[in-house]
N, C-alpha and C positions, 0 to 999 in steps of 0.2 A: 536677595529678597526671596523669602519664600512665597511658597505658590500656596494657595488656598485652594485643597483639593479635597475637602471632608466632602461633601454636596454629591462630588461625582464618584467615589468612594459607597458610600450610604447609596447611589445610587444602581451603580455598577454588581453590589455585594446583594440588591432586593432584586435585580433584574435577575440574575444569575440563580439565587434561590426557586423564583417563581417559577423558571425551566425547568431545575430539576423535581421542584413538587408536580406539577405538571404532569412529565416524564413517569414519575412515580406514581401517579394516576393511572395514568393514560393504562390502553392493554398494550401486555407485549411484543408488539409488532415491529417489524425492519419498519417501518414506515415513520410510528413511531420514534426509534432510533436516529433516524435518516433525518427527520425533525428535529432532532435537541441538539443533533450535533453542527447541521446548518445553523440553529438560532445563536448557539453556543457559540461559532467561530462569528458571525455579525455583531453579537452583543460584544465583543475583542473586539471586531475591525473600531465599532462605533468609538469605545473608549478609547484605544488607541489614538486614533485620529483627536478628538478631543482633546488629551495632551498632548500631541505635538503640535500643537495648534498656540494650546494654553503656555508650552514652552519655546515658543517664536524659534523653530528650526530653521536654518539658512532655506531661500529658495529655492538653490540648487541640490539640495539634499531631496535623499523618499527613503521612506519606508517602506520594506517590503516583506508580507509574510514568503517563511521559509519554511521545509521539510509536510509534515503532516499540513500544520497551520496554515501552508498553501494552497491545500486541496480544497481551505475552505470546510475543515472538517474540525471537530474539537468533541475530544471527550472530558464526561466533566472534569477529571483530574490533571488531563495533559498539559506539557509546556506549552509556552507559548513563544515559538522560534522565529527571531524577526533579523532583517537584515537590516543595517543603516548605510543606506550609499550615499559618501559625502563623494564632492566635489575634485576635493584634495586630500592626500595625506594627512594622517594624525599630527604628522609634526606641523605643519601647515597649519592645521585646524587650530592647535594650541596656537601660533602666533597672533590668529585671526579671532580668540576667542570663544570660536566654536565649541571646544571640548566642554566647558564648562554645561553649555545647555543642551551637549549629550547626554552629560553627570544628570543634569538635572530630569531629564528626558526619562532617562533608567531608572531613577530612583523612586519617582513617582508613579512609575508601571508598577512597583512593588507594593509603594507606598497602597494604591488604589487594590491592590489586592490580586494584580497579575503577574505570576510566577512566569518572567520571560527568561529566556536563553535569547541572548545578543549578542549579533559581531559587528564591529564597524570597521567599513572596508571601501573605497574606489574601485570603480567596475575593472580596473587595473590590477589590483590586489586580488577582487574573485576572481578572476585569470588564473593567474597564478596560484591561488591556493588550487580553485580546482582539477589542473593540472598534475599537480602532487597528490591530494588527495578523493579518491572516489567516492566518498562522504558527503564530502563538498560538493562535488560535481552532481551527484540523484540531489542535494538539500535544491540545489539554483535550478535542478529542472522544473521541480515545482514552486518558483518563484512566483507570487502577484502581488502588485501594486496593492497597496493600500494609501498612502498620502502625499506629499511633499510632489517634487518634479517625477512627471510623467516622460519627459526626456530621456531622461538619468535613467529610468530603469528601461526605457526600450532599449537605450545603449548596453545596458546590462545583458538584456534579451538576446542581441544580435553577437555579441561578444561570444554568451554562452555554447550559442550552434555554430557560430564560424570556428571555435575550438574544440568540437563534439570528434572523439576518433570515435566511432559508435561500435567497432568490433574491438575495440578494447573497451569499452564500458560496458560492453555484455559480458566479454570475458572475464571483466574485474565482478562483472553483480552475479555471475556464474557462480565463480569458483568462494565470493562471500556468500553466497544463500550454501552451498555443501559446507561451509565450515561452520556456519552458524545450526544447520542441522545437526550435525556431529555433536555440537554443545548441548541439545535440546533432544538427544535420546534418540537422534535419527528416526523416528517416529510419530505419528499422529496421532498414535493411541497412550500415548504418555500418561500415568493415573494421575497428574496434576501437571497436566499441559500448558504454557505460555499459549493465550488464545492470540498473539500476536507475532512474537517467535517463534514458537516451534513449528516442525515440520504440520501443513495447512491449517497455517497460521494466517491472519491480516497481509503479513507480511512477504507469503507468498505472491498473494495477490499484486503486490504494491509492484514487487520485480517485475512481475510481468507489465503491468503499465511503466513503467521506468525505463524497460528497454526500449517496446513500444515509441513513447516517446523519443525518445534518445532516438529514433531508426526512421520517425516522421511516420509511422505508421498509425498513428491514432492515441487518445488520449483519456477513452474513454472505451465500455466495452462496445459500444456500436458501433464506433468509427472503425474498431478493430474488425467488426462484423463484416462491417460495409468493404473492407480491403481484403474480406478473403480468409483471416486469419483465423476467426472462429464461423463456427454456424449457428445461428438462430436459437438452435437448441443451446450450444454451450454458451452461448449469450445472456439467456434465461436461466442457466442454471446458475452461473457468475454470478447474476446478481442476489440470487436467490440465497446462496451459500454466503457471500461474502454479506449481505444481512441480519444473516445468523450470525455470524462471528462478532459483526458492532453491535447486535443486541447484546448480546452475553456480554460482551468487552466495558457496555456501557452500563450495564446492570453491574457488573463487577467492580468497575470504579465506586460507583453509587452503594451500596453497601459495605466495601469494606473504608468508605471517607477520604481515601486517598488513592493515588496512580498505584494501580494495583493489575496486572495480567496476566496472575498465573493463578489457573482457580485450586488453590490449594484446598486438600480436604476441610479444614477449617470457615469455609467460605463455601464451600458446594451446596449446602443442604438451604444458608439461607439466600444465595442467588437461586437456587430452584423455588424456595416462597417467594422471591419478589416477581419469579414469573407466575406464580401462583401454581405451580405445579404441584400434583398428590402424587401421594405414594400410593402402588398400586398393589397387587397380590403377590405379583413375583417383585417389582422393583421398589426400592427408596425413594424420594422425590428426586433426590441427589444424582439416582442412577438415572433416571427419567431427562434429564437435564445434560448428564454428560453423554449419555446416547446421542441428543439430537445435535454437540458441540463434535462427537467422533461421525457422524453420516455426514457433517459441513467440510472438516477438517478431512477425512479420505477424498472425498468430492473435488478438493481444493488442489491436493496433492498431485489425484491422477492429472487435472487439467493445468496445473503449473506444469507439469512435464511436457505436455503437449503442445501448449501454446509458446514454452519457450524454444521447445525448437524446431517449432514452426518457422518462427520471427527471427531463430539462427537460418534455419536454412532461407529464407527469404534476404535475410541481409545478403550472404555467403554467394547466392546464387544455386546451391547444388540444387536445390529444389526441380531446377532446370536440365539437372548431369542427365545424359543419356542411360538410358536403361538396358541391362541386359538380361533376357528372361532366364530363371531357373527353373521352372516347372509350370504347367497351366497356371495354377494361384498366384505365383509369385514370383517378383524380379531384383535384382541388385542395381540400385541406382547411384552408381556414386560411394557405392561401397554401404548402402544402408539397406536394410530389406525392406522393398516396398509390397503391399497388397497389387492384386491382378484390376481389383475392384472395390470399391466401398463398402458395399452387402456383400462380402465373400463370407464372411462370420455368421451373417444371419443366414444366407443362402444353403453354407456349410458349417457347422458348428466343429464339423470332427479338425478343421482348418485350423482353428484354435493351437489345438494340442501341435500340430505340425508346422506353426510359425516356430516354434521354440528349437524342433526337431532341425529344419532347416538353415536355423542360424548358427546352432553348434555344426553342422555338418560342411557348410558352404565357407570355405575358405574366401577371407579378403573381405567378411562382413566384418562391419565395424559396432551396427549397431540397429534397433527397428525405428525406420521413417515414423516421421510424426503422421503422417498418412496412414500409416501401421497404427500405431498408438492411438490415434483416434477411431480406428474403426475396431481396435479389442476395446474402446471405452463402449461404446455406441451398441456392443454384443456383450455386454456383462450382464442383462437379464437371460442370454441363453443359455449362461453357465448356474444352471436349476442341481436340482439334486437331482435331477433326471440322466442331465448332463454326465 
């Protein structure tokens, strides 16, 4: 029998409009942004759950958003990545009847106008797949409930961390963020940059909370604060960059009508009108627009580096290696060069040029402390043209 789903269709397809008119209104603000993409992923949770409701799923089944869709984020063109944890196996499920009002399940996601990507799987199966695959394994970190047994997915939950090896999922989300660099020009200044892919991209971002996660150190940027990992300052700036990136990301979608993240020239000049940008005497509105997407994007880059190995050396322990001094300024901890002090750079500027000095000179260095790394971020206004 079919299901009579015009109503919530017609409803789902006005509801989803009115967001992005809205949106479109609205000024171009993170906050803004921050807005469409909350309403965006609840106006999903709401229909979701309506049809699986409307398609009588077993009780021991749930739904559960996966990948982005987890975070409880949604731009307006993005999938929508869902998990279905049954009970039992497919083949089981067929015996029992089930499959069909999966079939049925799916087709009316589409039906109703949402473009999902689905897996269905026994919290046995997510095991296993994310064991082999590191995809799988960052999709289930950001796993949440949305319908069906609450059981079923905290089994899911406990499953996912009692199988977490967390230095091989840094390792594995390491050496994928350098190869996915290399595809995208190893660079942030790219003249038609992936504002999600490429190097200080979204994406950057995402690793660092992914390992985070994965390492139980926080989940967000303050819990990371609160443990140490960032300070106050790079907390604030976090949010402030990564703002910038889902404005433009979501204006992006919004203009060119579909999943779209790479702001190709064809596209630059009218996401600069939808922020309402001029053109000025020396720049185009275009150039006005990818200036403030390349000051997001370096910003993101220096503190991806930072913050990731930071959260290595914190897993690692070296954080803690004994130090041995090389000069007043600075020491070899563990084989990485550390600063003497935090102000060494603002205290001493000429320090600067001599960390680099020291590192080629001082055999058995491997590489600069993120202690280093954050205090040449924290003194990049002293390098003036004076400098």
């Amino acid at each position: 029998m079919s299901l009579d789903i015009a109503p919530l269709r017609t409803e789902f397809k006005a509801a989803k409009a009115e967001l992005l008119r809205q949106f479109e209104l609205s000024r171009p603000t993170t906050a803004s942004a921050k807005r469409l993409l909350t309403h965006m992923a609840r106006l999903v949770d709401k229909t979701l759950c309506q049809l699986w409701e409307l398609n009588a799923l077993p009780k021991g089944a749930a739904l559960v958003a996966v990948g982005g869709y987890g975070r409880g984020e949604l731009f307006p063109s993005s999938d929508v990545d869902v998990l279905i944890l049954t009970p039992v196996s497919a083949s089981t499920a067929m015996d029992e009847g089930v499959v069909p009002k999966l079939e049925s399940f799916i087709s009316t996601c589409w039906d109703v106008g949402l473009e999902i990507g689905s897996s269905v799987r026994t919290v046995e199966e997510c095991t296993q797949e994310a064991a082999q695959d590191v995809t799988v394994q960052t999709s289930l970190l950001e796993a949440r409930h949305l319908c069906g047994s609450k059981a079923r997915f905290n089994e899911l939950q406990r499953s996912t961390s009692q199988h977490m090896d967390v230095a091989a999922f840094v390792r594995a989300k390491t050496l994928e963020m350098r190869q996915r660099h290399t595809k995208y020009e190893d660079t942030p200044y790219a003249l038609e940059p992936n504002c999600k892919e490429s190097p200080g991209g979204l994406r950057d971002l995402q690793v660092v909370i992914w390992v985070a996660r994965a390492a139980g150190l926080g989940q967000i940027w303050a819990e990371l604060a609160q443990k140490g990992l960032v300070t106050p300052f790079e907390a604030s700036q976090l949010h402030k960059h990564e703002g910038v990136l889902k404005l433009i990301r979501a204006h992006l979608h919004l203009v060119a009508g579909r999943r779209e993240d790479r702001l190709v020239f064809d596209l630059q000049t009218a996401v600069a009108a939808s922020f309402g940008l001029k053109a000025t005497n020396d720049q185009r509105s275009s150039e006005v627009l990818m200036h403030r997407y390349y000051w997001a994007a370096k910003a993101v880059t220096q503190l991806n580096q930072i913050l990731l190995l930071n959260i290595e050396e914190r897993i690692s322990g070296s954080e803690r290696a004994p130090m041995r001094p090389i000069n007043g300024r600075f020491l070899d901890r563990g084989g990485m060069l550390e600063v003497a002090h935090d102000e060494l750079y603002i205290d001493n500027p000429h320090a600067i040029l001599e960390t680099f000095v020291v590192y080629q000179q001082t055999p058995g260095l491997q590489g600069l402390s993120a202690r280093t790394l954050r205090a040449l971020y924290n003194a990049r206004n002293v390098m003036d043209t004076d400098f």
